[in-house]
DOBA-545739 format. One record per residue (C-alpha): x, y, z. Coordinates in steps of 0.2 Angstrom, whole numbers, plus 5000, padded with zeros to 4 digits. Example, Ala and Ser with C-alpha at 12.3 -4.5 7.8 and 13.67 -1.06 7.14 Angstrom:
residues 2
506249785039;506849955036;
end
This chain:
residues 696
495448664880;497348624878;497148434883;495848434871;496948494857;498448404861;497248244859;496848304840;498648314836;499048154842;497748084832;498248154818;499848084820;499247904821;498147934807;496447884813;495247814798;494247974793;494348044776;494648234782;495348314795;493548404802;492948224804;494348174814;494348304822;492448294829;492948104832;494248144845;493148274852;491948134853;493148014860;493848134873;492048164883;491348304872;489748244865;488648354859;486948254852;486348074851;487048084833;488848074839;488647934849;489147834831;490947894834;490947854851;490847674849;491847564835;491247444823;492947364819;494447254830;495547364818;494747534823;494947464840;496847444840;496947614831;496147694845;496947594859;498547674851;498047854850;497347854867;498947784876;499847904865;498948044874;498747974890;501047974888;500848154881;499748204897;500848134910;502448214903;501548374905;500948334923;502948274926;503648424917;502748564927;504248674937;504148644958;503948824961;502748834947;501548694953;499548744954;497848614957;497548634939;499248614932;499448444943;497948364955;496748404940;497848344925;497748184935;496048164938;495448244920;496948074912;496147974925;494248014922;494048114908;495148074893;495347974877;496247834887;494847834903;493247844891;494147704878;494147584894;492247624897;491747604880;492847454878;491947364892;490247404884;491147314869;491747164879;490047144886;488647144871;489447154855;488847024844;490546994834;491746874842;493546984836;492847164842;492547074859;494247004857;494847184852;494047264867;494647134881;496447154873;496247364873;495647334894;497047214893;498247364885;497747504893;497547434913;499447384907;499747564906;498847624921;499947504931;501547534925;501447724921;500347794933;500047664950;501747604950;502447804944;503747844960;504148014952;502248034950;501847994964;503348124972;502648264962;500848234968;501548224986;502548374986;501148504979;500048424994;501348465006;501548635003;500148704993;499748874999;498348884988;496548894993;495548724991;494048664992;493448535005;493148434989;494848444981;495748434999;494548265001;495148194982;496948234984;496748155003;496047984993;497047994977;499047994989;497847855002;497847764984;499547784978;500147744995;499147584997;499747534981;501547504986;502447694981;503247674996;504047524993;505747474987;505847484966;506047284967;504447274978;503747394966;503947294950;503147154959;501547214962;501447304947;501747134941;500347044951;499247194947;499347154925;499246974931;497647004939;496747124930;497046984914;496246844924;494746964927;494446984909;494846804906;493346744919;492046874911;492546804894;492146604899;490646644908;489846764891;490446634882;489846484890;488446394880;487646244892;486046184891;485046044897;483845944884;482045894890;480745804880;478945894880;478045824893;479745874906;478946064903;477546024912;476846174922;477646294909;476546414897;476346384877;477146534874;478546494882;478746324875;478246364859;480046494860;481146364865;482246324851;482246124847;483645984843;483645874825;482545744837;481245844844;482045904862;481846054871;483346144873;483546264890;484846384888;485546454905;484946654900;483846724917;482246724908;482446524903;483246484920;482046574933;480546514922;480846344923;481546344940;480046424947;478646364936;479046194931;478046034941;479445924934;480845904947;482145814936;481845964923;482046084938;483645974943;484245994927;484146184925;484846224942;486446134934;486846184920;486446364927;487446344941;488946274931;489146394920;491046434917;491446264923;492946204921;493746354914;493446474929;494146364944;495646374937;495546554935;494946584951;496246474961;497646604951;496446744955;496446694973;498346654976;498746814966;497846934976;498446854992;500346874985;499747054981;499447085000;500647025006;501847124994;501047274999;501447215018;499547165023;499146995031;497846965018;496947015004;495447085014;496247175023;496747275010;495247275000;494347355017;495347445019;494847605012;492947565014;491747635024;491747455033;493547495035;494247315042;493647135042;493047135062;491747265058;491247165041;491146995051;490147065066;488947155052;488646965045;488446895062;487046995065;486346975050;486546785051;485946775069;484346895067;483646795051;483946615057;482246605068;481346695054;482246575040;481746415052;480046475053;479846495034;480646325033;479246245043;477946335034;478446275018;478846095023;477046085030;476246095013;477446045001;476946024980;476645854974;478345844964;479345904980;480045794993;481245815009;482745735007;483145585021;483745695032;482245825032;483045965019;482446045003;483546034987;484246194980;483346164965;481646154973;481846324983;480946424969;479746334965;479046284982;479046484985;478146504970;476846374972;476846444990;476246614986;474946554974;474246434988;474046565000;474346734996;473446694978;474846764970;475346684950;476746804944;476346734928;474746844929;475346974937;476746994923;475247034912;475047194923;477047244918;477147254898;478947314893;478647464887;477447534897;478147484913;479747594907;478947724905;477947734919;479547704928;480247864922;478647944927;479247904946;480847974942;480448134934;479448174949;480648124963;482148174956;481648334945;482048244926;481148214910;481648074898;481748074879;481747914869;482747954853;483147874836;484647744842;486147804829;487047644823;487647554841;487847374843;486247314839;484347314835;483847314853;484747454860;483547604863;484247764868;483347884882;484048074882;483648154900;483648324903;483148444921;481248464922;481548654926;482948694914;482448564900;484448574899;485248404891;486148304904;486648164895;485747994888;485347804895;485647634883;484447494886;485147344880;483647244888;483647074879;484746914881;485646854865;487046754861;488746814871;488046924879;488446984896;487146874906;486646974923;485947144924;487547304925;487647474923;489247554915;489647754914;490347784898;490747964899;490648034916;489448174923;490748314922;490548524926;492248564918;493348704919;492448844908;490848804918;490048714905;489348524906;489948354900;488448264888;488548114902;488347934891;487747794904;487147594898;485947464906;486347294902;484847184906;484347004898;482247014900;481146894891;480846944873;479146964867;478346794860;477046754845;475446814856;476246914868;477347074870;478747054881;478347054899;479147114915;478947004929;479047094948;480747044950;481047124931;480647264937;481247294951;482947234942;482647374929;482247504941;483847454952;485147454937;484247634931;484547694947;486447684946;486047764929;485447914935;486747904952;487947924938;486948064930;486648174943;488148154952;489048274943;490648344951;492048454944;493248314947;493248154935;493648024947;492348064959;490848094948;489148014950;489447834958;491147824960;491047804978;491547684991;491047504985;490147494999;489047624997;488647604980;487047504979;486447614993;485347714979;484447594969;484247484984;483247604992;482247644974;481947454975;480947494991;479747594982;478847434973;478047394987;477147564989;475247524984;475247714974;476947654965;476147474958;474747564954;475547694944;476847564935;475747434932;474647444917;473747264911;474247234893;472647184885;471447314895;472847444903;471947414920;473247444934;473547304948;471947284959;471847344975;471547164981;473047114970;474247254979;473947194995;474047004993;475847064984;476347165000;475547065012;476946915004;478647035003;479446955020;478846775018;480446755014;481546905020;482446745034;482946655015;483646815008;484646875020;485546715021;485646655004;486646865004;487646815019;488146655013;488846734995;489646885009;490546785018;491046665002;491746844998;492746855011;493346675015;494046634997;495046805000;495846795020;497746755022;498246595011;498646584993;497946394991;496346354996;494946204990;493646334986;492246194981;492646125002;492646315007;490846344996;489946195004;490546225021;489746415023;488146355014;487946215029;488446355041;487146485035;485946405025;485546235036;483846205028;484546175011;485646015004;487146074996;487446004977;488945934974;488745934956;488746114953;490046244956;489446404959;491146514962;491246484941;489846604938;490046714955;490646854944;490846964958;492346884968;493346894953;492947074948;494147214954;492547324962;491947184975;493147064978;493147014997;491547144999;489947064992;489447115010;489147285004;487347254995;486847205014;487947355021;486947475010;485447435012;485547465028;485747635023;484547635009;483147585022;483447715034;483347855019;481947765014;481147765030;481347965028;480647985011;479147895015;478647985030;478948145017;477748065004;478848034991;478848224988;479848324974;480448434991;481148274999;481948214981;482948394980;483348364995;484148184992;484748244975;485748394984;486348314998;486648124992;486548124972;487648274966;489048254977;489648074971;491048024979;491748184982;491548185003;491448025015;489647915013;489347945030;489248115029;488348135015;487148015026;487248125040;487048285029;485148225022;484648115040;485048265050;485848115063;486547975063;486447825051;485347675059;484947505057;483147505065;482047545049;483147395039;482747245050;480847315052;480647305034;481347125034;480047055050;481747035060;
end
């Protein structure tokens, strides 16, 4: 391919550290999308801040190089290929667009403080490029325009759809504005996407902890213990990791060790990220209101399936009034019988840091339900690869576990997966499962090459990664997945797989690059299937005896899934509309006043702690993919139940999984969700199946 050698030569030029030319040359293969074995996946990613800067250099180089030819092409002489697929192969599928995914990787779980550095500086350098060459491009922009306007070629719908969304994009971006107004929001734009990296960087970093004696870990198991790390003095040290936090929060009899948990977890990135979020927050509204919007949501609704704020805020109505009987019914359930160290506050409420472990003790009082035993049912390793098991059989896959070839570190596992029919390679998963210093501290999923059919009808090797942090394996015990584990793995290897099957002929709309509101749609409705007695059966395997669950076990655990469906929805309503307050018309806003005002509105049962401050750590508000939209995980799950609802009834079968890998999967976001919705329902999309499932 031309691009391809055009990206060699470049290299060359800028001498990239390999001591012959073949070497190099397999490297920018490599680099540029075209993996051809697990073996290469050591070229793909860098083990230096020097090799990072090198490559930074070379991919800008060519990503210049690829736009001149885009700009260079004769009007009369203009074709798809020669302009709308240019774009979208520098966009999606170039040494510039895969840097930026593995340089995320990098920022995330690299153990070496300078090659995160490195990495956030390349995000940092080549977003700076993105804005400034190719958003904020008028000529571009002109050039892109012109071919759709008078194209007589013959399109498909799904080039005629991307070209549609690709000038909806340029447009919204301000390419119709004035040059002055232009420099401004491309301005705002760098701004922005610096604060972004800046917030992710405080909260990875971020090391609180809270200190207990001993006897303050009452109610917590030996092993556990017997793992925590200890100070010069003989105290326990609680690091805010999830394993840590969730254990001790829903385990521990102690209330003042509970109190102290739920605040250092719930400040992390305190100080450093209020400040980061005001500028965030005043930044985006200046950015609407440059681009001539009346605020920030507006425009980030805009193009979603939601489409305006109206349809959002009468979505979390609903959702709000429909769960408050059910949430006020669990409320009086749980006061009724509270634990010894639980009490009500004067005015009758429960303390944030007493929700878990009053649930907890809850389903063991009445549902005889200890997750603590039933994680004894959900060994790491078995549970994964009986997980794949559901997989290869709904979707039509086989997974491979491979030899990791020098990544980041001694935890990452790699998984190859291939069609069941054709065993033909599609590409390969990264588990990095484990928490660890610096680390990234949620649960992602990040494409790092897309899932591409390209132009001679051959297929990208697509290279995905999971970012987990699930407890480690202790002195007597392996590691162990609890419920929520698992259903946490399956989720983030459904985008995984999204990403894998998705696979388009154009870059920018391959696996789930899709509305953000449509997104989680997949692995919510793959969560679903953990409630299904066959699934717990087949996942679960004891790890001293290899029993499966019980059958009295499984139905205690489904007779328990809506005890607290009222809790959940508004506990997500509440972080939706945060979502959206923090990013309505106004520039200067008292986010902490703004936070405890929507958590009395929707979550009345609760006393609102005014030592902590959540918007530090609310890592999505600040990233450019939600935003104002956290409301989509409720959005889509609406969705995900109603295709749920449909794959029940069809018995989970491999016809009903073609079916939803054709119609749903494969087509990324190369047409409307709706439609896709619409294409595998056979009507349209409805609510009814999402507040059953909830006891709404």
């Amino acid at each position: 391919m031309k691009f391809i050698n055009r990206a060699i030569m470049l290299i060359a030029i800028v001498h990239l550290s390999y001591a012959d030319q073949s070497m190099s040359d397999r490297a920018v293969r490599v680099r540029s999308g075209f993996v051809e074995s697990v073996q290469d996946l050591s070229l793909l990613f860098p083990h230096t801040a020097v090799e990072i800067q090198e490559r930074t250099d070379a991919a800008l180089a060519d990503a210049q190089h690829s736009l001149a030819a885009i700009l260079a092409v004769p009007a009369n002489q203009r074709t798809y290929q020669n302009t709308f697929h240019l774009f979208d192969q520098l966009y999606g599928f170039s040494l510039c667009s895969i840097l930026d995914n593995v340089a995320e990787v990098v920022s995330l779980v690299y153990a070496d403080a300078a090659v995160r550095d490195a990495a956030r500086e390349s995000i940092k350098n080549l977003n700076a490029f993105w804005v400034d060459s190719i958003m904020n491009n008028k000529d571009l922009y002109d050039v892109l325009q012109a071919y759709a306007a008078t194209t007589q070629e013959v399109l498909s719908d799904e080039q005629r759809y991307y070209m549609q969304e690709i000038l909806a994009t340029f447009k919204r971006g301000g390419l119709e504005l004035p040059a002055d107004k232009r420099e401004i929001i491309a301005t705002l734009k760098k701004d922005l996407a610096d604060l972004y990296l800046a917030f992710e960087k405080n909260l990875s970093t971020d090391t609180k902890t809270a200190l207990v004696a001993k006897e303050d870990l009452a109610g917590l198991d030996d092993d556990f213990i017997a793992a925590l790390k200890q100070t010069d003095d003989g105290h326990y040290i609680l690091t805010t990791d999830y394993p840590t936090s969730f254990a001790v929060l829903a385990r521990c009899s102690v209330e003042q060790t509970r109190k102290k948990m739920w605040r250092a977890f719930e400040n992390r990135g305190y100080p450093m990220n209020e400040a980061v979020l005001k500028t965030i927050i005043a930044k985006r509204d200046a950015l609407a209101c440059a681009l001539g919007y009346a605020s920030y949501v507006d425009f980030d609704l805009e193009d979603q399936m939601a489409k305006n704020q109206q349809t959002v805020e009468t979505f979390l109505h609903e959702l709000i009034t429909r769960s408050t009987a059910k949430a006020l019914t669990e409320f009086d359930t749980l006061i009724a019988d509270l634990p010894e160290s639980v009490s009500l506050t004067p005015d009758g409420k429960l303390n944030e840091w007493d929700i878990s472990y009053v649930y907890t003790q809850y389903k063991k009082k009445h549902f005889s339900l200890d997750e603590r035993t039933i994680s004894e049912y959900f060994p790491v390793e078995q549970t994964i690869q009986r997980l794949f098991g559901v997989y290869e059989d709904f979707l039509g896959i086989t997974f491979h576990q491979k030899e990791v070839p020098d990544l980041w570190h001694e935890d990452v596992r790699l998984v190859e997966v291939r069609d069941a029919a054709t065993q033909e390679i599609l590409g390969c998963v990264l588990l990095d499962l484990h928490p660890r210093p610096n680390k990234y501290t949620h649960a992602c999923n990040n494409t790092i090459i897309p899932a591409m059919t390209l132009a001679d009808g051959s297929k990208s090797y697509m290279v995905t990664s999971v970012i987990t942090n699930f407890p480690k394996a202790t002195s007597t015990k392996p590691a162990l997945f609890q419920r929520s584990d698992v259903r946490t793995f399956f989720h983030e290897l459904g985008h995984a797989l999204h990403g894998m099957l998705g696979r388009t002929t154009i870059a920018s709309s391959s696996g789930t690059r899709v509305k953000s509101d449509f997104v989680e749609m997949p692995s919510q409705m793959l969560e679903e299937w953990l409630w299904e007695k066959e699934v717990l059966q087949r996942v679960s395997c004891h790890y001293v005896t290899g029993q499966p669950l019980s059958d009295a076990l499984i139905e205690k655990i489904i007779a328990s899934k809506n005890v607290d469906t009222g809790w959940f929805v508004q506990r997500q309503a509440y972080l939706a509309t945060i979502s959206l307050e923090y990013f309505k018309a106004g520039a200067d806003k008292d986010i902490a006043v703004l936070m405890q005002n929507i958590f009395k509105r929707t979550r009345p049962q609760l006393v609102y702690d005014n030592e902590t401050h959540k918007y530090t750590s609310f890592a999505h508000i600040a990233s450019s993919l939600y935003g104002s939209k956290y409301y989509s995980y409720m959005w889509s799950k609406v969705f995900a139940l109603d295709l749920f609802s449909v794959i029940k009834a069809h018995h989970f079968s491999r016809e009903i999984g073609k079916k939803y890998v054709d119609t749903i999967l494969s087509k990324g976001g190369t047409r409307d969700p709706k439609d896709l919705l619409i294409d595998f329902l056979g009507r349209e999309p409805q609510q009814d199946a999402f507040f059953k499932d909830l006891g709404m």
